[in-house]
C-alpha positions as semicolon CSV with decimal commas, in nm:
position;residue;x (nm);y (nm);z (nm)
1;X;0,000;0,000;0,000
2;X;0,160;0,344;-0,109
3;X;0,093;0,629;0,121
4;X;0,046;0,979;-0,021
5;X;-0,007;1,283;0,168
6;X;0,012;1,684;0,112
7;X;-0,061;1,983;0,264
8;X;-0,384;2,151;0,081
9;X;-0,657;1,957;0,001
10;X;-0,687;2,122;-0,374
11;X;-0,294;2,067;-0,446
12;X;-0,360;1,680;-0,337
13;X;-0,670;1,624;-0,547
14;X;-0,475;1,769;-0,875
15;X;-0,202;1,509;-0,760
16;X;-0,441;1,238;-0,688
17;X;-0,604;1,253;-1,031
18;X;-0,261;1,289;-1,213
19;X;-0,184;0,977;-1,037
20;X;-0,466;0,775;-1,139
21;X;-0,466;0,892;-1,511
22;X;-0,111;0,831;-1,550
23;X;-0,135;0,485;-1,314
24;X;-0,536;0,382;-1,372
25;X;-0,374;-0,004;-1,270
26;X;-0,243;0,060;-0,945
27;X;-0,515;0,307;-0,835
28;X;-0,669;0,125;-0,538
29;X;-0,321;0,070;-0,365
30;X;-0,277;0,442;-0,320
31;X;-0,373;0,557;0,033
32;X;-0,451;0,932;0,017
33;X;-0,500;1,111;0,378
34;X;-0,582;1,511;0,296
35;X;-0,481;1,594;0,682
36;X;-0,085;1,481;0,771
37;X;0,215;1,604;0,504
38;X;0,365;1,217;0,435
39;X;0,483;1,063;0,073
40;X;0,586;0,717;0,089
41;X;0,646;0,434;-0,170
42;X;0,871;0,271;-0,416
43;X;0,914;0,275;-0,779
44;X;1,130;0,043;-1,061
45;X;1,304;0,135;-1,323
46;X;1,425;-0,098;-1,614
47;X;1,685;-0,009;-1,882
48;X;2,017;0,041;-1,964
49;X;2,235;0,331;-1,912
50;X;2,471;0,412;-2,182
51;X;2,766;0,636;-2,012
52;X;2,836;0,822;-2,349
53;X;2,493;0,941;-2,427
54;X;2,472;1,018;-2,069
55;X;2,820;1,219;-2,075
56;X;2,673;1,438;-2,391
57;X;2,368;1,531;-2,246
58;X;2,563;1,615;-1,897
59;X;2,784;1,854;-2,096
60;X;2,501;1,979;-2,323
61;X;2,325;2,054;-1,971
62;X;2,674;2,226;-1,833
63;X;2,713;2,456;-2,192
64;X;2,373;2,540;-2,203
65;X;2,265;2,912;-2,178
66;X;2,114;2,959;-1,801
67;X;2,386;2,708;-1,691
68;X;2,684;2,910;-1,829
69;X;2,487;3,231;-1,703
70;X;2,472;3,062;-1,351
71;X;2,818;2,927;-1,282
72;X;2,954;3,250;-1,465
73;X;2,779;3,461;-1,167
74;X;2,822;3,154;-0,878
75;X;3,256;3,169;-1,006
76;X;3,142;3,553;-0,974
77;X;3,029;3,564;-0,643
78;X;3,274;3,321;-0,515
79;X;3,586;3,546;-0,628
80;X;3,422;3,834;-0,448
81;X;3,347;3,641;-0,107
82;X;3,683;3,528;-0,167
83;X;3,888;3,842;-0,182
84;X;3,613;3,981;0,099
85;X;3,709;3,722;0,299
86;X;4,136;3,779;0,222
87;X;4,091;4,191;0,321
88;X;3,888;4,100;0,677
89;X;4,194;3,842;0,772
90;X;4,422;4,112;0,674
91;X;4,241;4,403;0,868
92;X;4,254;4,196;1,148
93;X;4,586;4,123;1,149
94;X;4,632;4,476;1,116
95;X;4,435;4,554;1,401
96;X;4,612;4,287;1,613
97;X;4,930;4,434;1,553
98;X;4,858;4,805;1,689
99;X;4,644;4,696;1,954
């Protein structure tokens, strides 16, 4: 028996009804309780994994335009916190020194 529980009873009910149009066969093993937030159950997958095709679509993910604009700003933000982070050591040492 699969468990399935969310917060809001309209958010569940959309959920519920994908579930049962997507999975009509396992319909009546689905527990759904609109009161208490709990998701529980299993699922199997069957197949084989190529690692090349997965590689190119990894790198197609990494070279993609929002990815390059996101680790372009996180390398950003990093080198700033950085150097921050290099000026407060060396203020303090300052300020230990003439104190």
């Amino acid at each position: 028996m699969h468990k399935l529980v969310l917060s809001g009873m309209i958010r569940m009910g959309l959920i519920a009804s994908m579930l049962y149009s997507i999975w009509p066969e396992q319909a009546e093993s689905i527990e759904i309780d609109y009161v208490n937030w709990v998701a529980e159950g299993s699922g199997h997958i069957k197949g084989r994994m190529i690692l090349a095709v997965l590689a190119w679509y990894g790198t197609r993910f990494l070279v993609s335009k929002p990815m390059r604009s996101l680790l372009g700003e996180s390398a950003r933000v990093f080198w700033v916190k950085r150097k921050e982070a290099k000026q407060l050591e060396k203020l303090k040492a300052e300020q230990g020194q003439t104190a």
